[in-house]
N, CA, C and O of each residue as an XYZ file, in Angstrom:
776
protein
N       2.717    -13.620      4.047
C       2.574    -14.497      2.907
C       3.897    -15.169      2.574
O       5.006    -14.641      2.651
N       3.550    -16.715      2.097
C       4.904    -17.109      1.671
C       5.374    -16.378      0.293
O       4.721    -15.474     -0.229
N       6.374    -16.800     -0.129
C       6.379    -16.425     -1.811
C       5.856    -17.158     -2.599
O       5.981    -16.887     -3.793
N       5.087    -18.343     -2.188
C       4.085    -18.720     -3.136
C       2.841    -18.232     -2.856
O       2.141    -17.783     -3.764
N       2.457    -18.261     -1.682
C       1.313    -17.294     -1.534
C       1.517    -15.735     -2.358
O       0.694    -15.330     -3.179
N       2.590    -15.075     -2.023
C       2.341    -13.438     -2.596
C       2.482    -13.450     -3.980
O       1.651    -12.811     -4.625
N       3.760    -14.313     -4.833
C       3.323    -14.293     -6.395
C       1.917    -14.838     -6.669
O       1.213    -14.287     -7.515
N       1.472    -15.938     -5.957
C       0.330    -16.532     -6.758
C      -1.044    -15.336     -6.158
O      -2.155    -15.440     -6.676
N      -0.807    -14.328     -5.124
C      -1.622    -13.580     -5.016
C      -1.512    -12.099     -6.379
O      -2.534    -11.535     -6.769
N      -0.738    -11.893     -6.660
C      -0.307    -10.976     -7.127
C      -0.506    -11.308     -8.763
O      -0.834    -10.317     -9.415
N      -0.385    -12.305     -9.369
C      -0.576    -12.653    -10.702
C      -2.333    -12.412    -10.485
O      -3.008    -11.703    -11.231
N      -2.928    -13.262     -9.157
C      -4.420    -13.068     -9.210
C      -4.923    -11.484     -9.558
O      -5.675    -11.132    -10.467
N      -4.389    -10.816     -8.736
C      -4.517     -9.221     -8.778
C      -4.762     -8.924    -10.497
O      -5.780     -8.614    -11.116
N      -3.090     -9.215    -11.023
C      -2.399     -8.522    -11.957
C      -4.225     -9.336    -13.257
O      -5.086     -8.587    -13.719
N      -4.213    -10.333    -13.383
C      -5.039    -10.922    -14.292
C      -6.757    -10.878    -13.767
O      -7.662    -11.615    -14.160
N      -6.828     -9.827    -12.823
C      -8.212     -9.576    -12.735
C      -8.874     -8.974    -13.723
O      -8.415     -8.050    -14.395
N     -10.205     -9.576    -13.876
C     -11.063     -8.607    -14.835
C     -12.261     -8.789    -14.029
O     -12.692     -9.782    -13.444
N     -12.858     -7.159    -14.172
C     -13.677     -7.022    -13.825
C     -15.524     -7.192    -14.061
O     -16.122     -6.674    -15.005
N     -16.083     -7.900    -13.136
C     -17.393     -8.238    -13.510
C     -18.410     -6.899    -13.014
O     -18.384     -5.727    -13.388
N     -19.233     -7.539    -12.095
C     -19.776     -6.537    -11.774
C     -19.719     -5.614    -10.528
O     -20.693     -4.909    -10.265
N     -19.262     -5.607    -10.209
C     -18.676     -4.888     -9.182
C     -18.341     -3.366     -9.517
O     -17.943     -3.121    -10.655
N     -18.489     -2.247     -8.523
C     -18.606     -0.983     -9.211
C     -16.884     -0.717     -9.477
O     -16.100     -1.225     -8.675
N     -16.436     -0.016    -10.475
C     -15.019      0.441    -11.357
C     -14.179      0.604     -9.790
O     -13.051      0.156     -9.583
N     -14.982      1.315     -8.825
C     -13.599      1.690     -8.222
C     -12.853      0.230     -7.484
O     -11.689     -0.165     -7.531
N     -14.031     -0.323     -6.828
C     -13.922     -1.502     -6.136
C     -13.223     -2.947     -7.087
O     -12.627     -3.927     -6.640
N     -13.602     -2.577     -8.624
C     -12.566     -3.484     -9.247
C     -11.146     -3.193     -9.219
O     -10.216     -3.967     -8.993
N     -11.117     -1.344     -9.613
C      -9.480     -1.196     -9.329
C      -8.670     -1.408     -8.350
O      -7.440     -1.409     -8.401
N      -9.656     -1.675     -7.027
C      -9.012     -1.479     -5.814
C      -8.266     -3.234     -5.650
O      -7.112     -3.561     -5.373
N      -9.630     -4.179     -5.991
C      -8.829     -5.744     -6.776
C      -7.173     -5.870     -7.265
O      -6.231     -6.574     -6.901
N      -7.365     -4.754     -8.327
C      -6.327     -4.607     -9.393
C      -5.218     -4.223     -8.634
O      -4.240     -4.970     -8.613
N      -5.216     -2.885     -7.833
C      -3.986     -2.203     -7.524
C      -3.395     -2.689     -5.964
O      -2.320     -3.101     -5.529
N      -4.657     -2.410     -5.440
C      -4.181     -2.433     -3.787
C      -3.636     -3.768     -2.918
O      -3.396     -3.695     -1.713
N      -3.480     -4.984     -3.702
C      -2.681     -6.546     -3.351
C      -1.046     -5.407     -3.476
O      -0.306     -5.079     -2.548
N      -0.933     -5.051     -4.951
C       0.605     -4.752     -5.446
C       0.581     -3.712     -4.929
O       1.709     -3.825     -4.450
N       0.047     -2.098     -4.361
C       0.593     -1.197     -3.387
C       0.870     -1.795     -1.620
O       1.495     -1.279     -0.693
N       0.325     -2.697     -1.688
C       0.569     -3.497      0.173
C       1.859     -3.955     -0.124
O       2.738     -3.427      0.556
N       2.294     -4.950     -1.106
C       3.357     -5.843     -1.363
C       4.463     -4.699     -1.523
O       5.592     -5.109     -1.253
N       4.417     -3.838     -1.766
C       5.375     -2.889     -2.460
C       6.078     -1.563     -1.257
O       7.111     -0.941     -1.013
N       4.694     -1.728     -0.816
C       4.544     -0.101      0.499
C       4.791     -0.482      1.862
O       5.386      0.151      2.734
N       4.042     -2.028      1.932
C       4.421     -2.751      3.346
C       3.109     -1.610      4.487
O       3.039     -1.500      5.711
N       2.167     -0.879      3.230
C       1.034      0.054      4.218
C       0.096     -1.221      4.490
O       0.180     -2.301      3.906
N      -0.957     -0.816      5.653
C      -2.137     -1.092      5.519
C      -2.647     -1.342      4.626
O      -2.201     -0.882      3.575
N      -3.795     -2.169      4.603
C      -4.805     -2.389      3.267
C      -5.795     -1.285      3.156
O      -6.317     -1.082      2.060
N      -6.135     -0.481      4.285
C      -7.058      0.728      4.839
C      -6.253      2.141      4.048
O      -6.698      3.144      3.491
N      -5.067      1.704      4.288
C      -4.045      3.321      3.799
C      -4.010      3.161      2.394
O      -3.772      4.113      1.651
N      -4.272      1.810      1.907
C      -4.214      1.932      0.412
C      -5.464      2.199     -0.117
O      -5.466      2.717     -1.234
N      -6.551      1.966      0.423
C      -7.803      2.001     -0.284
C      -7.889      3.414      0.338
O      -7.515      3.951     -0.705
N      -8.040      4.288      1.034
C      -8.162      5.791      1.219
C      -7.340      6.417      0.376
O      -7.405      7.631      0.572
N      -6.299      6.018     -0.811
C      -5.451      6.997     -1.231
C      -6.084      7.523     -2.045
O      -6.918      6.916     -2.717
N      -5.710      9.364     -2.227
C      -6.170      9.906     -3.168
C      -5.515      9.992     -4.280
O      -4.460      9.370     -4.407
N      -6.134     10.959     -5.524
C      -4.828     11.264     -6.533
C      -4.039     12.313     -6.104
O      -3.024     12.391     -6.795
N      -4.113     13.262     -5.122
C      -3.236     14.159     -5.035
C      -2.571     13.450     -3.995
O      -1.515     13.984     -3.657
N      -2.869     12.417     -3.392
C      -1.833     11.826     -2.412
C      -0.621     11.282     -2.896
O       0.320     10.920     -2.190
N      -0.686     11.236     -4.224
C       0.924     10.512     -4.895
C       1.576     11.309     -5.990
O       0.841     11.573     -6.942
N       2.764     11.724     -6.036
C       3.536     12.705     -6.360
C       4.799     12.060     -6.881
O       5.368     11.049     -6.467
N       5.207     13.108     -8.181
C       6.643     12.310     -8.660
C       7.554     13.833     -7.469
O       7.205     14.978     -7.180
N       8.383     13.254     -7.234
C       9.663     14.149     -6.875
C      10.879     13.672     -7.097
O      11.399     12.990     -6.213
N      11.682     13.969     -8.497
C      12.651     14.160     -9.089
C      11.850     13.528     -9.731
O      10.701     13.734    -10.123
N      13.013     12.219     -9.858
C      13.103     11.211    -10.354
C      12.281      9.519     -9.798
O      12.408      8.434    -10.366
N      11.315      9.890     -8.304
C      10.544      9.290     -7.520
C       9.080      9.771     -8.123
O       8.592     10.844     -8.479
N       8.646      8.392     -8.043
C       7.000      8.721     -7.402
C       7.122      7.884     -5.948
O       7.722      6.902     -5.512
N       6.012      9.065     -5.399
C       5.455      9.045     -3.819
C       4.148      8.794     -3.652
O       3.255      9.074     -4.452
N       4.047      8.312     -2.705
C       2.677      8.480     -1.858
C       3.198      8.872     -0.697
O       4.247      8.582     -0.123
N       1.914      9.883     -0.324
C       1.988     10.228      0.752
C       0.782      9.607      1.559
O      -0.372      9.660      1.134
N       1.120      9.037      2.713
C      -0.138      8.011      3.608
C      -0.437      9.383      4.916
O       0.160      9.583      5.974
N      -1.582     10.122      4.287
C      -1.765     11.025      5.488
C      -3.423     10.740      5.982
O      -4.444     10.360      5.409
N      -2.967     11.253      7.710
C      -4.678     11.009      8.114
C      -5.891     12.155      7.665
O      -7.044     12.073      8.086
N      -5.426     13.211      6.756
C      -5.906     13.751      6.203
C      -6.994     13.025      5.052
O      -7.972     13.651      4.643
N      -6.744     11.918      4.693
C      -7.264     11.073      3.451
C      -8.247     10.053      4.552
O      -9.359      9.851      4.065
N      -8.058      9.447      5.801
C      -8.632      8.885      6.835
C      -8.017      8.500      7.777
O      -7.117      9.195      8.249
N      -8.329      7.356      8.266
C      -7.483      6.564      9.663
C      -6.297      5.984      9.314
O      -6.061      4.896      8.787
N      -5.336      7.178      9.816
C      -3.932      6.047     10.160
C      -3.331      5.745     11.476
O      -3.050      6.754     12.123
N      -3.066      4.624     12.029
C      -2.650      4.347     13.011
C      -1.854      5.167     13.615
O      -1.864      4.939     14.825
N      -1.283      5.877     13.373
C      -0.116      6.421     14.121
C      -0.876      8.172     13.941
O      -0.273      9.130     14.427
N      -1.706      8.292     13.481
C      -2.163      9.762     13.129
C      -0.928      9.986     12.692
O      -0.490     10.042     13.841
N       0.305     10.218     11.848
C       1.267     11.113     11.334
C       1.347     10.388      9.768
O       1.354      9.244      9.314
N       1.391     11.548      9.335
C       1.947     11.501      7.588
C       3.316     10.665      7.415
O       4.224     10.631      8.246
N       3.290     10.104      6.373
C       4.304      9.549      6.206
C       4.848      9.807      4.190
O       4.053     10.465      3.519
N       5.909      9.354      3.598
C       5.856      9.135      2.474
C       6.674      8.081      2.198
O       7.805      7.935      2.661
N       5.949      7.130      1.226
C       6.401      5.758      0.446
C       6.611      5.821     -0.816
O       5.612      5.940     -1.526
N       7.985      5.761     -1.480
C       8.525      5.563     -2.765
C       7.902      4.466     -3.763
O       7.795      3.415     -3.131
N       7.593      4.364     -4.669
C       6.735      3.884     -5.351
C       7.906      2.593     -6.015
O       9.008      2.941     -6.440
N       7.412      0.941     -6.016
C       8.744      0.308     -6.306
C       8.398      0.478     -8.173
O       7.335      0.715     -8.745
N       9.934      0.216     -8.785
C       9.754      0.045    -10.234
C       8.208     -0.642    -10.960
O       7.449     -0.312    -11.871
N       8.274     -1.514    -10.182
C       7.690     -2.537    -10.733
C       6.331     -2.076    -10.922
O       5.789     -2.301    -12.004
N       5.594     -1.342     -9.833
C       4.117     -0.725     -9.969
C       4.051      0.022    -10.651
O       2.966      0.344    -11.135
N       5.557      0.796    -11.074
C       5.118      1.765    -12.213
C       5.376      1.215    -13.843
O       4.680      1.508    -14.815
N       6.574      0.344    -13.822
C       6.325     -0.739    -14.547
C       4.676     -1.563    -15.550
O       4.345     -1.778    -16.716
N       4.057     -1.774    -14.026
C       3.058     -2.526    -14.478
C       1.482     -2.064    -14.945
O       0.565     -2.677    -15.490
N       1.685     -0.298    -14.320
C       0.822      0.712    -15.308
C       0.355      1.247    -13.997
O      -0.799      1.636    -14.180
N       0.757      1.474    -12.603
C       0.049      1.938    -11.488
C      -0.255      3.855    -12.068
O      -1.193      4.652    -12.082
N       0.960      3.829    -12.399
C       0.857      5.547    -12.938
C      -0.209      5.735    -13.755
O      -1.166      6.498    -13.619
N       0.086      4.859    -14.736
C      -0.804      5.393    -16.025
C      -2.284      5.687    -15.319
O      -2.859      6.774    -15.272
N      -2.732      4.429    -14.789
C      -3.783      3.885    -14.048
C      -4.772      5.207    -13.173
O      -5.976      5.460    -13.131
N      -3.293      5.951    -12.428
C      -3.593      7.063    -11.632
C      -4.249      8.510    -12.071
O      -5.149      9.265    -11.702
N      -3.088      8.411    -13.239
C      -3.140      9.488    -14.160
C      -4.459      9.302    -15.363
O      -4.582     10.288    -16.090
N      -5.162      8.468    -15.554
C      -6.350      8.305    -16.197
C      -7.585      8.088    -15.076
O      -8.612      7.556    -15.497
N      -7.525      8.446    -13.794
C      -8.251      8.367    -12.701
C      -8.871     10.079    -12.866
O      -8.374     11.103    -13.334
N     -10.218      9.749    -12.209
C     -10.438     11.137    -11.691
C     -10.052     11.829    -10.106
O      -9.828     11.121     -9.125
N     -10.033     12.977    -10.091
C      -9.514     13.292     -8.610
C     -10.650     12.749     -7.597
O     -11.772     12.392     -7.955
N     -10.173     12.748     -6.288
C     -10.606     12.451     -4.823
C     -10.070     11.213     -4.751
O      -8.927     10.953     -5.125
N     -10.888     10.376     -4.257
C     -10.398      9.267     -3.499
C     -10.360      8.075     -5.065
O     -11.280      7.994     -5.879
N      -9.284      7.425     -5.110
C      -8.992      6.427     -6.299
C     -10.119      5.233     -5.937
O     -11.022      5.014     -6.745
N     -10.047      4.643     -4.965
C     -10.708      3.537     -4.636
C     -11.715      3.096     -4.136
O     -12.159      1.952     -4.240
N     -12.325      4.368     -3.307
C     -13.899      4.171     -3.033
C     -14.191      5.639     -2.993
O     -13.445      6.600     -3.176
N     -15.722      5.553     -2.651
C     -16.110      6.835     -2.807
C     -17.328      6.917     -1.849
O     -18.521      6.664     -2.013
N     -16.585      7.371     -0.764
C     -17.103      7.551      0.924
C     -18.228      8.684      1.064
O     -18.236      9.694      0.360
N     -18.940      8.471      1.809
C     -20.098      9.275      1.739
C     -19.024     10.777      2.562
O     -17.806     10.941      2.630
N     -20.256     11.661      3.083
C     -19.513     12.819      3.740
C     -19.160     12.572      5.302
O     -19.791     11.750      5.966
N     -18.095     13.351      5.840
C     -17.295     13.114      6.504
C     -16.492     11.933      6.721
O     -16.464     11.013      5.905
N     -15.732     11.937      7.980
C     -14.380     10.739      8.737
C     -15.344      9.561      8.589
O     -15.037      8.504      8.037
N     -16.820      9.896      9.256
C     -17.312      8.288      9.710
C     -17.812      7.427      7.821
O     -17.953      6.208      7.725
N     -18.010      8.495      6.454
C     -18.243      8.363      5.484
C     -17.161      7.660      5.090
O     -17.514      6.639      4.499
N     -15.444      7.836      5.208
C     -14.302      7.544      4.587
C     -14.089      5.805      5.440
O     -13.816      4.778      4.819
N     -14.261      5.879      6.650
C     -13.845      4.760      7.742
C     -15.282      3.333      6.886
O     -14.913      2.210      6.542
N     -16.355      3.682      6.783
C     -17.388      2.894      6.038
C     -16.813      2.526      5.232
O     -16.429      1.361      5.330
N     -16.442      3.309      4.007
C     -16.611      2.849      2.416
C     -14.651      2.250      2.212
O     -14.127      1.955      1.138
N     -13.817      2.230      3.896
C     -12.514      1.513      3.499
C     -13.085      0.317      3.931
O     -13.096     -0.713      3.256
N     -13.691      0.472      5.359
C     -14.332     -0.826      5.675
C     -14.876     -1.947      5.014
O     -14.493     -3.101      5.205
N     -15.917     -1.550      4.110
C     -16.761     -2.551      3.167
C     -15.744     -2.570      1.704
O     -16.244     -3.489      1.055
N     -14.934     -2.181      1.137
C     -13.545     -1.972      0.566
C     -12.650     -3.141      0.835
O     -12.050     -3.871      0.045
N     -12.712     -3.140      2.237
C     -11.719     -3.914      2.512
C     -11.891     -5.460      2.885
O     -11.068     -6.343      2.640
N     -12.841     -5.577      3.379
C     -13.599     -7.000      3.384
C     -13.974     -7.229      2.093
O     -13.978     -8.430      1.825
N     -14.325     -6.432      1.098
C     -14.489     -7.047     -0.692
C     -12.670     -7.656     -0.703
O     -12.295     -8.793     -0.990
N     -12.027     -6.770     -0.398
C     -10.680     -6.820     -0.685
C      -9.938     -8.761     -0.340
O      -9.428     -9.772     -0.824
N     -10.468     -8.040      0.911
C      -9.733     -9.409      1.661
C     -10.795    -10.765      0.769
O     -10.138    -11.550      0.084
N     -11.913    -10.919      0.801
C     -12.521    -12.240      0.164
C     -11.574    -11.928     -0.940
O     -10.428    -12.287     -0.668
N     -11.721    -11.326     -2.191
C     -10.421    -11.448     -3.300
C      -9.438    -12.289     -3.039
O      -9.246    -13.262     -3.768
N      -8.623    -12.015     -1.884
C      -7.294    -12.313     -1.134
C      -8.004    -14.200     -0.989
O      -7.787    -15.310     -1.475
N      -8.527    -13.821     -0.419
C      -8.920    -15.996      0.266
C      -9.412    -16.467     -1.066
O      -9.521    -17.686     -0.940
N      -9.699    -16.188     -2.056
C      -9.417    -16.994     -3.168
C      -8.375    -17.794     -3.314
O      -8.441    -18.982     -3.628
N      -7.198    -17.050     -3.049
C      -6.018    -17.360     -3.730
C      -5.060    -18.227     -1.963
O      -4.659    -19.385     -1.853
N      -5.010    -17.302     -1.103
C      -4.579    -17.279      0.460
C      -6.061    -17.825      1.243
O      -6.933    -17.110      1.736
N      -6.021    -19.137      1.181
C      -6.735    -19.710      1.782
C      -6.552    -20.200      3.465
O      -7.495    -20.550      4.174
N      -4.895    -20.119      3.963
C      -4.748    -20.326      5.596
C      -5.321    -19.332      6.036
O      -5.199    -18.138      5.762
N      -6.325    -20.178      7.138
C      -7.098    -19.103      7.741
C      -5.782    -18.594      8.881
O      -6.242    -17.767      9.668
N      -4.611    -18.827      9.085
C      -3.458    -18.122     10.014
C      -2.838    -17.020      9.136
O      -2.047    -16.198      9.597
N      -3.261    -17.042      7.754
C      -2.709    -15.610      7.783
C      -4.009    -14.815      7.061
O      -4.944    -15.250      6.388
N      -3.595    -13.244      7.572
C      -4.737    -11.984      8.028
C      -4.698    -11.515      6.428
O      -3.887    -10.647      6.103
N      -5.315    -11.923      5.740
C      -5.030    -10.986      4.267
C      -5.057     -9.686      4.165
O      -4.843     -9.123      3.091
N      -5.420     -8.819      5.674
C      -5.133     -7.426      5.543
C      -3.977     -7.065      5.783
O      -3.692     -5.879      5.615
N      -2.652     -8.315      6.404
C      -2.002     -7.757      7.336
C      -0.594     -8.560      6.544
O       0.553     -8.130      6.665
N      -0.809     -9.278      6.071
C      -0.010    -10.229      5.213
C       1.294     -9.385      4.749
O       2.476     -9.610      5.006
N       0.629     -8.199      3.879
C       1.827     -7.724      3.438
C       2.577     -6.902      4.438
O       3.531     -6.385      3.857
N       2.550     -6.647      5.400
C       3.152     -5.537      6.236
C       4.289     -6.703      6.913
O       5.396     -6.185      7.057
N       4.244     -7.795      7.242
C       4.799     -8.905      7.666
C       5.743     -9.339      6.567
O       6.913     -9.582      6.863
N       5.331     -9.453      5.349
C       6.357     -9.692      3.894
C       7.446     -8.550      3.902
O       8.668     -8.496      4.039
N       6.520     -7.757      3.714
C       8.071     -6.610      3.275
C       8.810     -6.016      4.783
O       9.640     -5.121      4.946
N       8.279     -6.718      5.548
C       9.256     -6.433      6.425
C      10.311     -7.258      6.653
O      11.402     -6.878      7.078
N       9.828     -9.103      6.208
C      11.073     -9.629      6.314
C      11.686     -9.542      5.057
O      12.834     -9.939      5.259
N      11.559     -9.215      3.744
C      12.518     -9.093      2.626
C      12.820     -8.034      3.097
O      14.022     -8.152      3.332
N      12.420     -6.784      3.477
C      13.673     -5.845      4.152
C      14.598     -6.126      4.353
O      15.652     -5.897      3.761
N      14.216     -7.087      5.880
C      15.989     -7.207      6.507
C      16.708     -8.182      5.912
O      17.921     -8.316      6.073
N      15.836     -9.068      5.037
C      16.751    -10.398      3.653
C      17.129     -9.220      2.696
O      17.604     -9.618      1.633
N      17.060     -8.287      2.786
C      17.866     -7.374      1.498
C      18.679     -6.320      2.396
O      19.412     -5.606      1.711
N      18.713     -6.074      3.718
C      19.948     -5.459      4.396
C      19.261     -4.107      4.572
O      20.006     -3.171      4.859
N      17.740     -3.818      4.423
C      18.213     -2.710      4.813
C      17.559     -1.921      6.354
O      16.541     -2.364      6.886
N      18.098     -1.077      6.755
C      18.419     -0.463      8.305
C      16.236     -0.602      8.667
O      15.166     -0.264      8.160
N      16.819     -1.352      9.899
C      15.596     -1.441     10.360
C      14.596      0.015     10.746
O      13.370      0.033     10.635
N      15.260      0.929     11.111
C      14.671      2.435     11.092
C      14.338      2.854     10.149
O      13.488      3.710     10.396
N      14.626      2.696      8.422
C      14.258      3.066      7.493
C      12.714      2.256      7.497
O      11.559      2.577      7.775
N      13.502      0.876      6.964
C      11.739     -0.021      6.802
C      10.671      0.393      7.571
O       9.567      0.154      7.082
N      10.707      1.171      9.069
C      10.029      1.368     10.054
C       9.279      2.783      9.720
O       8.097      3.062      9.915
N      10.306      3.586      9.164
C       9.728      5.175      8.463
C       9.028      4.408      7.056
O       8.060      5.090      6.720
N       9.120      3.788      6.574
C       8.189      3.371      5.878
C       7.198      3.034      6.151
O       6.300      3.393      5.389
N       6.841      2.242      7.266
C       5.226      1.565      7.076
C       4.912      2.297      8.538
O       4.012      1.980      9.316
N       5.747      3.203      8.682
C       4.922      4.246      9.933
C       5.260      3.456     11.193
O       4.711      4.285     11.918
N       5.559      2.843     11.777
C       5.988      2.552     12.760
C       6.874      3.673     13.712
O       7.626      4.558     13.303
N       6.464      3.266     15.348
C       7.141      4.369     16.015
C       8.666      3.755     16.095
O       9.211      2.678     15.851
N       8.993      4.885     16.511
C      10.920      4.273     16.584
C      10.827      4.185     18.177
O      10.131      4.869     18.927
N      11.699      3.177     18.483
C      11.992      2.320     19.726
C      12.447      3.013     21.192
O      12.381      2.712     22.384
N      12.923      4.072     20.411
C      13.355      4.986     21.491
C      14.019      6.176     20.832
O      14.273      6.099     19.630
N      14.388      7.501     21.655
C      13.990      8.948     21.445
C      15.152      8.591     20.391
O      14.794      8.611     19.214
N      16.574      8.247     20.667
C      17.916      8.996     19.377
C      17.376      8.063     18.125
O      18.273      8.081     17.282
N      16.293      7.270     17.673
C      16.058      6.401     16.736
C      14.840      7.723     16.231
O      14.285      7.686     15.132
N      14.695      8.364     16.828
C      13.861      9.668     16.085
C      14.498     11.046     15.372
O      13.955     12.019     14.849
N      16.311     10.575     15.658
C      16.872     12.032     15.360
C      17.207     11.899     13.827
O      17.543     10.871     13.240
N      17.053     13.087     13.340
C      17.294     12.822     11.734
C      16.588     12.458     11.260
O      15.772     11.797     11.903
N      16.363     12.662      9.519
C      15.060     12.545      8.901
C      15.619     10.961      8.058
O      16.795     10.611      7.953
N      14.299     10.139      7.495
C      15.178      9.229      6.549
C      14.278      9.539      5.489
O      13.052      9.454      5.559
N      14.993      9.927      4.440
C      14.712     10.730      3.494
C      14.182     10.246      2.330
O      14.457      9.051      2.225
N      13.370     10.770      1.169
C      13.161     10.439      0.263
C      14.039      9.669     -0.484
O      13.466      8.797     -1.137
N      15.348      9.711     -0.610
C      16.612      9.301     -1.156
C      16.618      8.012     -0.016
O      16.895      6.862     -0.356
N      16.352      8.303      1.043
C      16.683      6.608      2.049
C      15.711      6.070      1.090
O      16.061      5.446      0.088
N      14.276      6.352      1.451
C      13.171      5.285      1.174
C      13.438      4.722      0.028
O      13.255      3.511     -0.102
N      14.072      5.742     -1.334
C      14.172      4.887     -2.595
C      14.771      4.134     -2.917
O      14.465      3.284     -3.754
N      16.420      4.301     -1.987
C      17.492      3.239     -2.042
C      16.746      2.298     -1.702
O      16.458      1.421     -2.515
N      16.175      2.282     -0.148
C      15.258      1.143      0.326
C      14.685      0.116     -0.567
O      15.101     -1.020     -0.793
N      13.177      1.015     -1.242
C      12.442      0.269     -2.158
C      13.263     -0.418     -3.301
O      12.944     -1.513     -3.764
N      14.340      0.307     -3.720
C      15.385     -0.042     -5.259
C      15.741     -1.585     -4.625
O      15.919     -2.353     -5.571
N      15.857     -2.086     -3.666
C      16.343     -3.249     -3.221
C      15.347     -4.116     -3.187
O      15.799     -5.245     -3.377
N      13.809     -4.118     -2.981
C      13.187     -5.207     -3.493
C      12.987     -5.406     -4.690
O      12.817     -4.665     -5.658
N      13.044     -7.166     -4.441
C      13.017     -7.704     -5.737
C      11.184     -7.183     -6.525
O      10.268     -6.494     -6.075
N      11.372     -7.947     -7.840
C      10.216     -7.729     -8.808
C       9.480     -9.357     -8.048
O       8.403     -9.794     -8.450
């Protein structure tokens, strides 16, 4: 997305109200544009998150993107620092007045139950998105993973971090040694803008 595309997507988000559409599938409207823009996840990793998937530690809130919750590309857990701004704009509160299991849809039983209800989730999601992001050249599922990767490196920071963020494999074996830590990811996130 350009930056007129992602603010003018993101005010759309922020000033949604909901018609008829069932509560979770409106919140998912509401939240999951500003957890992509923010997390640089999937649109799939955001709509599978649960409430026990996001955690304050210290002075952080987390998500944790595990394939425990459904399909992640890489099958491995990861954790994403939550930017000011989502908590700012009431993502917490939002969470914390949620009931437990899944925040955003509510998948029948088993993997093939969770993979359905991100699926039809996410195509509601994306039409939302072409309201506003009408080039059919860019993927409204994929938009944000492409944004925050280039304000990453327009804000300096180490391409191995941004990469432990949105789960990406590292390039080769010594780009796997050492952890990048809760304290990396937050410096990280502390550097995008609002």
């Amino acid at each position: 997305f350009t930056d007129k595309e992602a603010k003018a997507l993101l005010k759309h988000a922020k000033q949604f109200r909901p018609g008829r559409e069932a509560p979770k599938l409106a919140a998912a409207k509401r939240w999951v544009p500003w957890l992509c823009a923010f997390t640089g996840a999937r649109v799939g990793e955001m709509l599978q998150l649960r409430k026990k998937d996001v955690r304050q530690e210290g002075k952080h809130w987390v998500i944790h993107v595990t394939p425990e919750a459904g399909p992640v590309k890489t099958d491995e857990a990861r954790d994403v620092v939550l930017h000011r701004q989502l908590i700012d704009t009431g993502f917490v509160k939002f969470l914390e007045a949620s009931s437990h299991g899944y925040i955003f849809i509510s998948p029948g039983e088993g993997e093939l139950g969770v993979g359905k209800a991100v699926k039809t989730a996410r195509n509601k999601v994306n039409e939302f998105v072409r309201a506003v992001v009408s080039d059919p050249n860019v993927d409204p599922s994929h938009g944000w993973r492409h944004r925050f990767k280039t304000i990453g490196i327009d804000e300096g920071v180490e391409m191995r971090v941004l990469d432990a963020i949105q789960g990406h494999a590292p390039r080769n074996n010594s780009e796997g040694y050492g952890d990048v830590t809760i304290k990396a990811r937050a410096n990280a996130i502390a550097k995008f803008p609002n």
